[in-house]
N, C-alpha and C positions, 0 to 999 in steps of 0.2 A: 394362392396360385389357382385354386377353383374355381375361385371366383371371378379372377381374372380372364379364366378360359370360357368363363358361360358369358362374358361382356364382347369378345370376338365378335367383329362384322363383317361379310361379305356382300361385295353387290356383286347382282347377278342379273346379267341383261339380255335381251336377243336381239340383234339388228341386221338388218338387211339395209346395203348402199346407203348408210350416213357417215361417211366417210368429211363431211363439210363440215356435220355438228357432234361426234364423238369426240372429239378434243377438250371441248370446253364442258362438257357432261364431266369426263372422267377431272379433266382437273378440280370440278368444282367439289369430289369428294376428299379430293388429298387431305391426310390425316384426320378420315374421320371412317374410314375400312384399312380393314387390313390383308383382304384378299381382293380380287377382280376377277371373274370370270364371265368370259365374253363369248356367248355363243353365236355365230352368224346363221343366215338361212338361205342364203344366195346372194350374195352380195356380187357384184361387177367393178363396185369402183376399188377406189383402195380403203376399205373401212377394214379390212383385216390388218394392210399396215399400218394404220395408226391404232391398231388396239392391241398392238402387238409391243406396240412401244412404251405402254403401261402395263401389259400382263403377259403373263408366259401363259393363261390358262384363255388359250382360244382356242374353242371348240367350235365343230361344225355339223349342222341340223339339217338333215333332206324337208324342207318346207311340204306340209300334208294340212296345212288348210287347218291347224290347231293350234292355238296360241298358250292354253294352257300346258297341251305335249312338250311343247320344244320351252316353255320356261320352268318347266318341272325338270326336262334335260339338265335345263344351266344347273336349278336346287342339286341337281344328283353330284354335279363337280365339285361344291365344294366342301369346305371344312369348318368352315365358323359356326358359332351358336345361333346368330342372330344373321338373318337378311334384309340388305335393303334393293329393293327393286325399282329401276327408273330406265324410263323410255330417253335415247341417245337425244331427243327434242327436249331433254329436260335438265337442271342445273340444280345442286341442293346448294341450299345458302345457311349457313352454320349462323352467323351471324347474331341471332338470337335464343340461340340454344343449340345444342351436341347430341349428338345420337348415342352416346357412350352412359350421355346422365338416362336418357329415357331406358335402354338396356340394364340398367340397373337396379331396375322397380320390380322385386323379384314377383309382386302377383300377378306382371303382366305377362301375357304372351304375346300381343302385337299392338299398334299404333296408327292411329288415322294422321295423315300429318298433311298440313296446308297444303292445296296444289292453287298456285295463282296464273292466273292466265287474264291477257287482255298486257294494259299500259304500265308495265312494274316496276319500268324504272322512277327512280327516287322518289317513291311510293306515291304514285301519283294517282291511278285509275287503274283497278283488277275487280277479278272476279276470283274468288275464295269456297274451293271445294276441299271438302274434307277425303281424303284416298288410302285405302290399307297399303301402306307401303314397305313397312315395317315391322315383321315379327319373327320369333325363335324359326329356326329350321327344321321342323319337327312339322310346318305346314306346308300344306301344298295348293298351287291353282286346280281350280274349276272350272272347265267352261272352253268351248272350242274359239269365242270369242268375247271381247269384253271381260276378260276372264280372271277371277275372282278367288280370295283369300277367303275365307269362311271360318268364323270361332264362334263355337257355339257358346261359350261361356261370355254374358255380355259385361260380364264383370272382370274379365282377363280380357279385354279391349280395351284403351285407352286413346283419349285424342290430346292430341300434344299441340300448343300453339307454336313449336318450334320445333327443329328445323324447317324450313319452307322448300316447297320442290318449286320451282319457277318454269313454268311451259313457256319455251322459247315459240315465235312466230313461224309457222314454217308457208310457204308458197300455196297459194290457189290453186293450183293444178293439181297440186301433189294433195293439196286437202280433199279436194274432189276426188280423185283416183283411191284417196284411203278410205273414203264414206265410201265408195261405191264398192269398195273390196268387202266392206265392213258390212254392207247393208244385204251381200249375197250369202254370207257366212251366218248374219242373222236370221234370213227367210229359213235358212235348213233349219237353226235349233230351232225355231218357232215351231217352225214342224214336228216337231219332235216336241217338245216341250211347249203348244200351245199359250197354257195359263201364266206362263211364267213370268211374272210384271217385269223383273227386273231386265229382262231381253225384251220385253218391247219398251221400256223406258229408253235403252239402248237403241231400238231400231227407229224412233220418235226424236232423240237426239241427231243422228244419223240424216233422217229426213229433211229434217230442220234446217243441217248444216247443208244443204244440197237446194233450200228454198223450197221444197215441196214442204208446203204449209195442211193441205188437206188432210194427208196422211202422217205428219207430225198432230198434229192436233186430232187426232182419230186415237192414236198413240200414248199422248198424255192423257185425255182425257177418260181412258182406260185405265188407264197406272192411277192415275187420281182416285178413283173408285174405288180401287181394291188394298191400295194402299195403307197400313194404319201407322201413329204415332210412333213406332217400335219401328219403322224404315223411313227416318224425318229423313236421314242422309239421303236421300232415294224423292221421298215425296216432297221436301222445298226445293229441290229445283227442275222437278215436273212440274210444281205449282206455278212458278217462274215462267218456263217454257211457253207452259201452255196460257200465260196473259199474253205472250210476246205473239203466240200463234195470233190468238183473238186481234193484237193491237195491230197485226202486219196485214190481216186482210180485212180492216176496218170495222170491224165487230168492239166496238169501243163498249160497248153496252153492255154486252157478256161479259168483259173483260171487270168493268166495273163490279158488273155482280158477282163477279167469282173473289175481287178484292175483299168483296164484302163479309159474304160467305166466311174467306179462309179467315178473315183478320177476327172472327170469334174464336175463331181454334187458337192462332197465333196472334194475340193480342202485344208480344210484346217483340215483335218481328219487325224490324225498322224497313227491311226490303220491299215488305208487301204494303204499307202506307207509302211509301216513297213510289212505288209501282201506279197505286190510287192514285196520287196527285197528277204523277204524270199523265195520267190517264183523263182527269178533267181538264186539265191547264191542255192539250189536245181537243177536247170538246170544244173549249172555250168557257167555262165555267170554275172562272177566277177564284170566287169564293169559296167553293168547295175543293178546288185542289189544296186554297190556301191550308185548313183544315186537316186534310191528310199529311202535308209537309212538315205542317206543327205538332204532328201525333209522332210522326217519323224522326221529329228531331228531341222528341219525349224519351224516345230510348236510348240505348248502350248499343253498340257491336252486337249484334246477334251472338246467341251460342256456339260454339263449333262445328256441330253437328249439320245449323243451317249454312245452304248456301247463300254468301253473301258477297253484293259488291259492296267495296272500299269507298266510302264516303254516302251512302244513302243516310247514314245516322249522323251526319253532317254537311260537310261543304257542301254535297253535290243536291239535299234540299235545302240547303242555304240557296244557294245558286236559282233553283226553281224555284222557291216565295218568293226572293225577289224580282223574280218577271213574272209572275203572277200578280204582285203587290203595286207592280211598276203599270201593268194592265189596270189596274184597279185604281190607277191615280193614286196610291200612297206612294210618291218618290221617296220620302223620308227614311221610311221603312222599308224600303226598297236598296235604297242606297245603306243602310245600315247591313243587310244581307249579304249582299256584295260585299261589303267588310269584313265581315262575320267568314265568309264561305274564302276569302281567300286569307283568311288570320289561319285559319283551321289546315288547309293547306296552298301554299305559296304556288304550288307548280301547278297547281291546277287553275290555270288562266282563264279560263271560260272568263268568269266573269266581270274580270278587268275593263275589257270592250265596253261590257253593256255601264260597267262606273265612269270611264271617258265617257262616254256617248251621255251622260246624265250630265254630269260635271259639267263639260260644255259648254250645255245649255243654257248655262247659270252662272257660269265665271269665265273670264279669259282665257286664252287657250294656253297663255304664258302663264298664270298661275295652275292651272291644269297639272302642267308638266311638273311643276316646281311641287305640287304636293305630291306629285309621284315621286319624284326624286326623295322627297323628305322623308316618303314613304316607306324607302326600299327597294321599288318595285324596278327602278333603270340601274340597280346591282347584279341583276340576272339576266344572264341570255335570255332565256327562254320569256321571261315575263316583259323583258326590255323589248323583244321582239313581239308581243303581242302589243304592247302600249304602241309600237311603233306604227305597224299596221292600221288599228284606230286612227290615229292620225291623219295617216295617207287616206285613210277614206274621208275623211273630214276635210279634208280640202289643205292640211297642213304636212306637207311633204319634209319643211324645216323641221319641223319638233318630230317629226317619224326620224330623221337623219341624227338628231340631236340625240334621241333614246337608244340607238346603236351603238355612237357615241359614245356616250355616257356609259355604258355596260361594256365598255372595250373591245365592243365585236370588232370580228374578223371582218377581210373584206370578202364582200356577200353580192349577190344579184339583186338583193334588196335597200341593202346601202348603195349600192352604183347609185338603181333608179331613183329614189330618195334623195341622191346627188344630184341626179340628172335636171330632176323636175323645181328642185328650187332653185337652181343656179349657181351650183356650187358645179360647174363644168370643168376646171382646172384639177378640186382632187374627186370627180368621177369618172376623169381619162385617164387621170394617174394611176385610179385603183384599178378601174380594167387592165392597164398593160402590166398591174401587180399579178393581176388575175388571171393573166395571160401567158404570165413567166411559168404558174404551177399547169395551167388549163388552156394546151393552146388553140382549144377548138371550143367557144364560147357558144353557150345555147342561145337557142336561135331569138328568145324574148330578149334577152342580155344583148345579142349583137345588136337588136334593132334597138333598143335604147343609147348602145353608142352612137348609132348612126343621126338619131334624133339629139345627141349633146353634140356633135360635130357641125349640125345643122343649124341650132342654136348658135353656134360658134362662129357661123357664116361660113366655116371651110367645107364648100360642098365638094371640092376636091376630091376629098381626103374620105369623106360619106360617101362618094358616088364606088371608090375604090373598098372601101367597107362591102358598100350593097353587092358588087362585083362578087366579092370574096364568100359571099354567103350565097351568090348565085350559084359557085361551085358544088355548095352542099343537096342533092335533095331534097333533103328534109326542107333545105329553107328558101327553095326556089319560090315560093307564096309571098313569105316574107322581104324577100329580094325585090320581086319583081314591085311590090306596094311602094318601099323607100326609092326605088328605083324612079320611080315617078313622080313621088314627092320630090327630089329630088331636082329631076326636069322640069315639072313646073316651078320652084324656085328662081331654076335656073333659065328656063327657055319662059317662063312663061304661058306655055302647054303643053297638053298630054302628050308623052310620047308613046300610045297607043292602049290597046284596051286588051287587056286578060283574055284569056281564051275562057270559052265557058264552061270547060271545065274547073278551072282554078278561081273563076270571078268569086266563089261565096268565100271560099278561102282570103283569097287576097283583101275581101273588103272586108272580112273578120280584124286583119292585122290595121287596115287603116284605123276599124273604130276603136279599137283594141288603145292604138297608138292617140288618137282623139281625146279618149275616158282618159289619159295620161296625163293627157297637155289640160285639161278641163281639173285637176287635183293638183295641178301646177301653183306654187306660190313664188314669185321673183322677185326678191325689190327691183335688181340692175334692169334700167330702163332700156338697153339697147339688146339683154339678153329678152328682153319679156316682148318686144318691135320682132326680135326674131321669131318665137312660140307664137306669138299672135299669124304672123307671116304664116307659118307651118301650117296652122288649123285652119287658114281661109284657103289652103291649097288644100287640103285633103277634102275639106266641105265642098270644093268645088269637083275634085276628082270623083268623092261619093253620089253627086248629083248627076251624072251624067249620064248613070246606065238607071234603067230601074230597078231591078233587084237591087244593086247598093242603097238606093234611095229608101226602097224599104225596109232594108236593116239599119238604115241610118234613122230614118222616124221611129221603128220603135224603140232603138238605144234613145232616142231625146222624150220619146213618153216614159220609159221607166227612168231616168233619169229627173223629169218634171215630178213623178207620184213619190219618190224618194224625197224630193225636196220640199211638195211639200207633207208629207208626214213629220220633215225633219221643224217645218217651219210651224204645224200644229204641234209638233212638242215643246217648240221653245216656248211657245207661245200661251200654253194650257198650264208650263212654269211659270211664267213672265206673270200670268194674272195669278198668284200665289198659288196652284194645286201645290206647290213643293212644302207640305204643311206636315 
């Protein structure tokens, strides 16, 4: 029975107005506490009633500008042996281990446990910080802000690779407004507490998230200094920060050197070579990123203690050798990366693209697809819809519609235009008016894709009442008035007048917009492709007539020519065997 009673967990939280995301916080702990107490600090919205609906222990805190006071408050309500603390922005995911097994390790008294933040779902792209979130009730916070568990014994610490806290995304605004709450609460302890690395680590994170790079890099590059071994939790992801400062305001060079510097200390740190390569493949100095990536893909998952992102000790320098190696004329080994980097993991599409866009070059665009399919890759949304995309930029709107297809998507704004643009006009009016039944107000690129398959279709009718109905919208009066015209010249033969000069850059955005469309256009049907031909010598004609359209029209057809030909020096740099 003793032993059952020192195993008891309590979370204990403070929140103020998260009344949106306290829901899926507290469920994510069901059956893994056995208490809940919820202290608020002012809250406005309803986060008292929904935390009311999980716990009878809400409490309430006069907010004094202390983050350690009022979560020392919650510790004092409850009764368990063990606490777990999490911010209402946060979710624990049991999944890979229990907090009941980790309470159980009688020489610990607390626990560092994953905090991932960034792309988490089905593990695709995060970043991995280790956070005391876990230990006996017998501790308490420190710190007016940022505010911290402290055990002096480093040997009754533990880091545990499981349970995982998951940092849910929350809004710019509201991130802005917490750095800046956060960064005024910092200057005071600084004050008070000038030397104290760990508060300006904090007030350097802070900065950072706010884009003030000067004073983030002032920041770390302090904390780096004084830092030792004995606070890696602390010193790799200052070390981190502060390349990120170096690489954001073009100090590639420092950046470099400091890779170099730290990777004798942390020789077996996959983050900080991965950091390296990125950093020359930036430069332009292929061979030496190549180098760093292949050190980087030499190690394991870093230790616990560093911070780490999710894929640097694979896919994601798979992914960068092979644009680096792709740079360097090895396609072979280029294309084996790309392999390699999406074997390692599926959902990390990145670099499917740059495998189409190789593939290509070199075979059919019918077999292309068909060793995707053999592949796996048109089994998945999410990968299906990358392959599909490649496509459509490739001038293959059919096999972009076919990988949707084929992966059973839903109808989408991307399957319509995909519809739209190879002639498959019968089921891409069908699926709008499918899309229409859930969504009766279509966004504004989506209507004017109908209105350009109704045109195709010769029923300018039935388009001109389309354009009408989006002329009601605001938002889409630009686009209204563009089809509008298309529309008339079709049908009259000429302009029926010219944009007001406020709206002309707008309006001749949607005609080129609508152009780059018809130009990725594939038809066989010969009287659909008489119609698209039709369309674009009307729009070419309506872009010439003013000269601002004329010169957003010549420089959409110069980047257009320099795209094609890089596209035609690749095939080409293939063709005479580089693919060796």
């Amino acid at each position: 029975m003793q032993r059952a009673m020192n195993r008891t967990i309590a979370l204990a939280m403070i929140v103020r107005n998260e009344a949106a995301r306290l829901a899926d916080c507290l469920n994510s702990v069901k059956g893994q506490v056995d208490e809940i107490v919820i202290v608020d600090t002012g809250s406005t919205d309803h986060t008292v009633d929904v935390a009311r609906q999980y716990t009878d222990k809400v409490m309430f805190y006069a907010w004094d500008n202390d983050f350690a006071a009022a979560r020392n408050f919650a510790l004092e309500q409850t009764n368990s042996a063990w606490i777990l603390s999490l911010d209402a922005d946060e979710q624990l995911d049991v999944r890979g281990g229990d907090l009941r097994d980790l309470a159980g390790q009688k020489e610990k008294e607390a626990f560092c446990l994953p905090l991932q933040t960034g792309e988490v779902d089905d593990n695709c792209q995060y970043d991995r910080f280790m956070v005391l979130r876990f230990f006996r009730n017998t501790y308490r916070f420190r710190g007016a802000i940022h505010e911290q568990i402290i055990v002096g014994d480093v040997a009754a610490l533990g880091f545990a690779a499981n349970p995982v806290i998951r940092h849910a995304a929350i809004p710019a605004r509201e991130r802005r407004m917490r750095r800046g709450r956060n960064i005024a609460l910092l200057q005071k302890a600084i004050n008070k507490e000038p030397d104290n690395p760990f508060l300006i680590y904090y007030y350097g994170v802070d900065w950072l998230g706010l884009g003030r790079l000067e004073k983030a890099t002032a920041c770390f590059e302090r904390v780096l200094g004084c830092l030792t071994d004995e606070h890696t939790l602390f010193r790799a992801p200052a070390l981190r920060y502060l390349i990120d400062c170096y690489k954001l305001q073009g100090e590639l060079d420092k950046a470099i050197c400091l890779c170099m510097d730290e990777s004798m200390r942390y020789g077996e740190y996959s983050d900080l070579f991965f950091e390296g390569g990125v950093l020359f493949e930036l430069k332009g100095e292929y061979q030496m990123a190549v180098k760093w990536f292949n050190e980087a893909l030499r190690h394991d998952e870093p230790p616990a203690v560093f911070h780490h992102t999710k894929g640097t000790e694979s896919y994601l320098s798979l992914h960068h050798l092979g644009c680096c190696l792709e740079q360097l004329g090895a396609f072979k080994q280029a294309r084996e990366c790309y392999l390699r980097a999406l074997a390692a993991n599926k959902r990390y599409i990145h670099p499917l693209h740059q495998l189409i866009h190789m593939d290509l070059s070199r075979q059919s665009a019918a077999s292309v697809w068909e060793d995707l399919w053999k592949g796996g890759y048109l089994t998945d949304s999410l990968s299906a819809a990358s392959a599909a995309e490649s496509f459509w930029e490739a001038g293959l709107p059919d096999l972009a519609y076919a990988c949707l297809i084929q992966a059973g998507a839903d109808v989408s704004a991307a399957l319509i235009k995909y519809g739209v643009y190879s002639g498959r006009q019968g089921e891409a009016l069908a699926s709008l008016e499918q899309l229409r039944s859930r969504t009766p107000v279509l966004s504004v690129a989506l209507a004017v894709d109908e209105i350009v398959a109704l045109l195709m279709a010769e029923n300018l009718k039935q388009a001109k009442a389309r354009a009408w109905d989006l002329w009601k919208r605001p938002a889409g009066r630009n686009a209204a008035w563009a089809m509008l015209h298309v529309t008339h010249m079709l049908e009259k033969g000429s302009l029926g007048g010219i944009p007001e000069p406020h709206r002309q850059k707008e309006v001749t955005e949607v005609l080129i917009t609508v152009l780059e469309n018809c130009w990725h256009s594939r038809v066989e049907d010969s009287q659909l492709q008489a119609s698209l031909t039709d369309i674009m010598t009307q729009i070419m004609r309506i872009l010439l007539l003013q000269p601002q359209p004329t010169l957003l029209l010549t420089a959409c057809l110069q980047d257009k020519a320099d795209r094609l030909r890089q596209q035609i020096r690749y095939n080409f740099e293939s063709a005479r065997g580089v693919w060796v």
